[in-house]
Steps between C-alpha positions, in 0.01 A plus 500: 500500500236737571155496514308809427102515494238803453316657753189557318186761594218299615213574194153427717367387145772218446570187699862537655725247694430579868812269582665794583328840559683775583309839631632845549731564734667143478736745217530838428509363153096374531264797465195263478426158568700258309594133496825317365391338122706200535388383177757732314765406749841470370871393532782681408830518565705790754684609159170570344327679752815731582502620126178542495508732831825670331278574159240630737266220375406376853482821740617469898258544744544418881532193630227310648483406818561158587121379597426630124775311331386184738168548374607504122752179548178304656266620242797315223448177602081520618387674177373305261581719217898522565697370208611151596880626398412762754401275741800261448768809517371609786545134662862531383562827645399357884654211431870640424386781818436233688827304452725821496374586855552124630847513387571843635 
């Protein structure tokens, strides 16, 4: 499973989850400030997302570095507004990492 979540342009006029902000420069994706909107968080699986990047649907960009993608993880479990199915795939997903690595 996979767990894809917006990064949203801060609006100065609208509350926002600060959970996780991310500013320029932390992506050359983010062109103003921005934060992750947990609240529309999602799960879906590998064969989803790969048809969706073959239909063009979802569009690459590069890959974030890994403080950024730390950042995000944390922000899954400490924001209040993540999905609770978020929350609970996300626990699965270190879980199996977890054991894969002990037994390797």
């Amino acid at each position: 499973m996979h767990i894809l979540a917006n990064i949203t342009s801060v609006d100065p006029d609208i509350l926002h989850d600060d959970t996780c902000e991310v500013s320029v420069g932390d992506h050359p994706f983010v062109t103003k400030e921005s934060y992750v909107a947990y609240e529309y968080a999602i799960e879906r699986h590998k064969n989803f997302v790969d048809r969706q990047a073959q239909l063009k649907v979802y569009k690459p960009h590069k890959a974030a570095s890994t403080a950024l993608v730390d950042r995000i993880c944390e922000g899954i479990k400490k924001s209040k507004f993540t999905p609770r199915a978020v929350k609970d795939c996300y626990d699965a997903t270190v879980r199996a990492a977890a054991k894969k690595n002990k037994n390797n």
